[in-house]
C-alpha positions as CSV (number, residue, x, y, z in Angstrom):
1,X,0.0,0.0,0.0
2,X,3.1,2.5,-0.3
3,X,1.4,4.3,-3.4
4,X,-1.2,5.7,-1.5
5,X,1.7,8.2,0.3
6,X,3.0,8.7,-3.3
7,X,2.4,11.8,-4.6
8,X,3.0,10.6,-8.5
9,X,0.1,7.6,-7.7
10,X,-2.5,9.7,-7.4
11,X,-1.5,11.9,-10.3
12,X,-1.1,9.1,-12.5
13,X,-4.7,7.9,-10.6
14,X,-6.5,11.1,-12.0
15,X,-4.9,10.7,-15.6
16,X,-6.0,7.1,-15.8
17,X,-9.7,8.2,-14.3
18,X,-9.9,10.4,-16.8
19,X,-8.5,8.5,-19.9
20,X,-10.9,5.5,-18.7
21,X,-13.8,7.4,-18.8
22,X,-13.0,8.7,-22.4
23,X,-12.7,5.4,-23.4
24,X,-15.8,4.4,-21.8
25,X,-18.1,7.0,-23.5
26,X,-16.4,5.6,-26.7
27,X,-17.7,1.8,-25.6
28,X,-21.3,3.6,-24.1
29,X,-21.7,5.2,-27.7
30,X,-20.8,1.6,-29.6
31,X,-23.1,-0.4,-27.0
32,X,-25.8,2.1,-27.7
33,X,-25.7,1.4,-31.0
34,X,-25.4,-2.7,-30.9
35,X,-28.2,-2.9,-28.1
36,X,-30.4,-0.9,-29.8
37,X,-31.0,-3.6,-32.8
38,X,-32.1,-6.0,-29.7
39,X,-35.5,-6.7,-28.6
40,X,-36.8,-3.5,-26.2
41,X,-36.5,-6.1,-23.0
42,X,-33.2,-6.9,-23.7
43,X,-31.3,-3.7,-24.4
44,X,-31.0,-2.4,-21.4
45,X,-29.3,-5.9,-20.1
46,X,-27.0,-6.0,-23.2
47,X,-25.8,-2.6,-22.1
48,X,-25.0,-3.4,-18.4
49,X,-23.1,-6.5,-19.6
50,X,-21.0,-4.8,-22.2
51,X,-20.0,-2.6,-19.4
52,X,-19.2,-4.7,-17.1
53,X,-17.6,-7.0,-20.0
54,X,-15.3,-4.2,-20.5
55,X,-14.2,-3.6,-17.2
56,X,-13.7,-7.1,-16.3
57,X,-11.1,-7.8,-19.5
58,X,-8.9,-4.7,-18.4
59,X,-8.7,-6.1,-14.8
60,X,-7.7,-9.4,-16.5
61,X,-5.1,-8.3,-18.5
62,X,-4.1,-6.0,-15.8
63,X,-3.0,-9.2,-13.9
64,X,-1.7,-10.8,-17.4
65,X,0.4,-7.3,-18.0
66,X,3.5,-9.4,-18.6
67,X,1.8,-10.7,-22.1
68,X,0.3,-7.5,-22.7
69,X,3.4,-6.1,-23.1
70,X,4.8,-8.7,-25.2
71,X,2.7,-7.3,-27.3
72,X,4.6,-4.6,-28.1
73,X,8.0,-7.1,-29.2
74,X,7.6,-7.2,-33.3
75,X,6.6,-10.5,-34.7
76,X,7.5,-9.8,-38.3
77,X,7.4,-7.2,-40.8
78,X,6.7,-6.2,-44.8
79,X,9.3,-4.0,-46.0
80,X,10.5,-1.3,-43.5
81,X,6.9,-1.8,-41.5
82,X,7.2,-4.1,-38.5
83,X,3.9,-5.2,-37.0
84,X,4.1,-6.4,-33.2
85,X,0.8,-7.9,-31.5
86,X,-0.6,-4.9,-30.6
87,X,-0.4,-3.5,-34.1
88,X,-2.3,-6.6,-34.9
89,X,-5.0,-6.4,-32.5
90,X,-5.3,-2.2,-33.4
91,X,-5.7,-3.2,-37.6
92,X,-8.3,-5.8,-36.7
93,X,-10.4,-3.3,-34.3
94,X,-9.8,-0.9,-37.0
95,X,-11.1,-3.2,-39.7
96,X,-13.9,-4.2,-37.6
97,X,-15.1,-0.9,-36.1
98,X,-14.4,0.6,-40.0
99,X,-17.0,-2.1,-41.4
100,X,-19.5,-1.5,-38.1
101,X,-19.7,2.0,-38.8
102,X,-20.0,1.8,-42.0
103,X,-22.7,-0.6,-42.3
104,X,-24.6,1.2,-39.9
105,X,-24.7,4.6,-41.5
106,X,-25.9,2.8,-44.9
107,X,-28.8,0.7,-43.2
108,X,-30.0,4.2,-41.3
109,X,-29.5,6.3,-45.0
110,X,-31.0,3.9,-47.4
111,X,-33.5,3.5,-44.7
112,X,-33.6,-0.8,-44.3
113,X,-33.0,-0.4,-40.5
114,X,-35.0,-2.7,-38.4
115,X,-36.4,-4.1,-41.3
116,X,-35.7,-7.7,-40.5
117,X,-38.6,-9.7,-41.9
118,X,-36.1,-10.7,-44.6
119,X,-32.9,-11.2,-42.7
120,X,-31.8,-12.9,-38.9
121,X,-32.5,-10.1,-36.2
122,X,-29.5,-10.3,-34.0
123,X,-29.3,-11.9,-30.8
124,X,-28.2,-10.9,-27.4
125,X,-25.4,-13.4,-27.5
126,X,-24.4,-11.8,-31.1
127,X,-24.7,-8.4,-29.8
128,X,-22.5,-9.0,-26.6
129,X,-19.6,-10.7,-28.8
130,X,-19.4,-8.1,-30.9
131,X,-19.2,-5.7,-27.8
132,X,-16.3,-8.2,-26.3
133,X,-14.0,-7.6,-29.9
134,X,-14.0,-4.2,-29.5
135,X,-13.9,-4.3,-25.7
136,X,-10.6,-6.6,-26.5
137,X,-9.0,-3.6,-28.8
138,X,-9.6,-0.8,-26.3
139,X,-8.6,-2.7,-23.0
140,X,-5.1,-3.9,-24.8
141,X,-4.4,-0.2,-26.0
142,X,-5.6,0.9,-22.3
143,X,-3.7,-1.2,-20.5
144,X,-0.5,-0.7,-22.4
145,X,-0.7,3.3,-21.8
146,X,-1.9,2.3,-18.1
147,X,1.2,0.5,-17.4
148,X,3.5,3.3,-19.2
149,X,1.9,5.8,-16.3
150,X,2.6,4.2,-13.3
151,X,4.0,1.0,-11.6
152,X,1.1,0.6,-9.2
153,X,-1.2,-2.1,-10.0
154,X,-4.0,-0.9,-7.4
155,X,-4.0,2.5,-9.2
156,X,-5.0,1.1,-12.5
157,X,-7.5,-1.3,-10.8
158,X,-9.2,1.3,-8.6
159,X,-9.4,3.9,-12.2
160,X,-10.7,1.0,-14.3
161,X,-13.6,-0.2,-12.0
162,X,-14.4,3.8,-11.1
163,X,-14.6,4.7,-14.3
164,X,-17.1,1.8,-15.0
165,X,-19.4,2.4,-12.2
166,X,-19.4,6.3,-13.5
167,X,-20.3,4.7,-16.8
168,X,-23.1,2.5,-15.6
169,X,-24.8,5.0,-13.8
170,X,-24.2,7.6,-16.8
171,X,-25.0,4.8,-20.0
172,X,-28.7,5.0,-19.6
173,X,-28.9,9.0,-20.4
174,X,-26.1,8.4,-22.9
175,X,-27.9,5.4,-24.5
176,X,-31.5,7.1,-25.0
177,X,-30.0,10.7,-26.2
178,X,-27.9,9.0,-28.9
179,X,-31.0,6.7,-30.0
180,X,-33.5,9.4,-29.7
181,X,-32.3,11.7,-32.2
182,X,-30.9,10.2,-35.0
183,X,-28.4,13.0,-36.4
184,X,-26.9,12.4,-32.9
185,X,-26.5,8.6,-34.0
186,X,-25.3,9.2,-37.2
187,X,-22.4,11.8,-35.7
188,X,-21.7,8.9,-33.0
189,X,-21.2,6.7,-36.3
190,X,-19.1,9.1,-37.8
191,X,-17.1,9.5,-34.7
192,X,-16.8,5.2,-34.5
193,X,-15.5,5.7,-38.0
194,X,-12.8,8.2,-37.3
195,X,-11.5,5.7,-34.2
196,X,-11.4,3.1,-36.5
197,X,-8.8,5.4,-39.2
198,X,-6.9,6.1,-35.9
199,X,-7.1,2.9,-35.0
200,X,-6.1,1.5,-38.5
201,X,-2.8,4.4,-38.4
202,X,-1.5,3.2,-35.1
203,X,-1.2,-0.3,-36.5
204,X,0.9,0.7,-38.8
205,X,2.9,2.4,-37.1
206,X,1.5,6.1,-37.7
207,X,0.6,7.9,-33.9
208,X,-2.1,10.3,-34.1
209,X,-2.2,12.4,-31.0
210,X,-5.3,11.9,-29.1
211,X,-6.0,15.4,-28.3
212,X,-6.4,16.2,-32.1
213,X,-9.1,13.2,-32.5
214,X,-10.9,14.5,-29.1
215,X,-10.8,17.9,-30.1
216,X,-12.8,17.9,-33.4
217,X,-15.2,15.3,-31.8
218,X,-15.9,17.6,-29.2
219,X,-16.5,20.3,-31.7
220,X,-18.5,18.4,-33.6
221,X,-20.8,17.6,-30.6
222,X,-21.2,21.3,-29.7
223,X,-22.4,21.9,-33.6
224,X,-24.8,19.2,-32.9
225,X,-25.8,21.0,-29.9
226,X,-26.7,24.1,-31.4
227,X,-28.0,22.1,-34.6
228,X,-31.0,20.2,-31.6
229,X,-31.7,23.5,-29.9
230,X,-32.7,25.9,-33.4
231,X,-34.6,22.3,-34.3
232,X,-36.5,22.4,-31.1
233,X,-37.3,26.1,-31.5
234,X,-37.8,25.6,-34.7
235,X,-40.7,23.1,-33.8
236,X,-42.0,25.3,-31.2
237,X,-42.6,28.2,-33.3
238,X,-44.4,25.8,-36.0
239,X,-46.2,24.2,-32.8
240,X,-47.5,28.0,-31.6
241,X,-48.5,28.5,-35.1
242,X,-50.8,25.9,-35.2
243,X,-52.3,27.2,-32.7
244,X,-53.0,30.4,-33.6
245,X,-57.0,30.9,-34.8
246,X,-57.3,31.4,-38.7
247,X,-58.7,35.3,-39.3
C-alpha cells in the first residue's frame, strides 16, 4: 500500500480516471448502437453486460500485464513496416469498427433499418460478442498506456472499476440521447468511424495524437448541440403556429 503516500500515484490515478472514462463514453456510444437492434426487454441488459464486460477484461489483462506487453515485441514485418501484436489487434479493431460503422450509417441512409422480416435479427449473444471484440481492442491499447503511467497495479484497478461504475450509472442518459435523435446517431457513427482510421494508423505504425481526435469530436458535438436546440425552436414556433386561430 506504499502508493497511496506517493504523490505521482494519485497523479497518475487522475490521468488514468480520466483516460478511462473517455474510453468508456467511446464503448457507451458503440453499445448504444449494438443494443439498440435487440428486442426492447433486452437492451438495457446487453448494455449493463457490455460494461461490465469491459471492465472485467482490463482487470484481467491487468494481472496478465507481462503478455500484454509482449505485445509490443515485433513478430514480423513487410518491408520497412514491423507489426508487433498490438499492431495486430489495433488493424483488426480498426477493420472491424471501420466495417460497423459503416454498415450502420448505410442501413439508417438507405432507410432498411429494423427491417428484419427478410434477414436474422441479431441476438443478445451476437450483440455481446461483438461488444467483447472491441472491448478486446480498447482494453489492450488501455492497458499498455496504463502500465507506461505508473508502476502501481491498485492505481490502475481502482481507475478502471471507477470509471465503469461512472459509466453504468451515466450509460442509460447516454444510451437514450444518442437513439433518440438520430443525427446524434449518425455523428456517433461518424465518430466510430474516425477511431477506426486512428485505429487503422496506429497499426501501422503512424501515432495520431489523441487530443487532435478529441478535439474535433468535441467540436462536432457542440455543432450538434446548437443544430437540436434551433430544431426544437424551430418546432416550437411551427407548434404555436398551429395554434393560432385562422382570421
Amino acid at each position: 500500500m506504499e502508493w497511496i503516500s506517493d504523490p505521482t500515484a494519485w497523479s497518475a490515478l487522475a490521468a488514468l480516471l480520466t483516460l478511462e472514462i473517455v474510453l468508456g463514453v467511446d464503448n457507451v456510444v458503440f453499445i448504444s448502437i449494438l443494443a439498440s437492434k435487440l428486442p426492447a426487454d433486452q437492451q438495457d441488459k446487453a448494455r449493463k453486460i457490455g460494461l461490465l464486460a469491459a471492465g472485467g477484461m482490463r482487470v484481467l489483462l491487468l494481472l496478465a500485464v507481462g503478455w500484454v506487453i509482449s505485445l509490443k515485441k515485433e513478430l514480423f514485418s513487410v518491408g520497412s513496416v514491423g507489426f508487433s501484436g498490438k499492431e495486430l489487434v489495433l488493424l483488426a479493431g480498426g477493420l472491424f469498427l471501420i466495417y460497423k460503422a459503416t454498415k450502420e450509417i448505410h442501413h439508417k441512409l438507405e432507410g432498411d433499418e429494423g427491417q428484419t422480416s427478410a434477414k436474422i435479427a441479431p441476438t443478445l449473444a451476437a450483440v455481446i460478442a461483438q461488444i467483447l471484440i472491441l472491448d478486446l481492442v480498447f482494453s489492450i491499447d488501455s492497458v499498455i498506456t496504463a502500465v507506461g503511467m505508473t508502476t502501481y497495479v491498485p492505481v490502475m484497478v481502482i481507475a478502471i472499476l471507477t470509471a465503469v461504475g461512472i459509466m453504468l450509472i451515466a450509460s442509460k442518459a447516454i444510451y437514450t440521447f444518442v437513439n433518440a435523435h438520430p443525427s446524434v446517431k449518425i455523428l456517433a457513427l461518424a465518430f466510430l468511424l474516425l477511431i477506426g482510421v486512428t485505429l487503422l494508423a496506429e497499426g501501422f505504425g503512424e501515432k495520431i495524437p489523441k487530443g487532435y481526435i478529441y478535439a474535433s469530436m468535441t467540436f462536432s458535438v457542440f455543432v450538434e448541440v446548437l443544430n437540436l436546440r434551433v430544431r426544437s425552436k424551430k418546432k416550437l414556433v411551427e407548434a404555436v403556429h398551429l395554434r393560432e386561430p385562422i382570421v
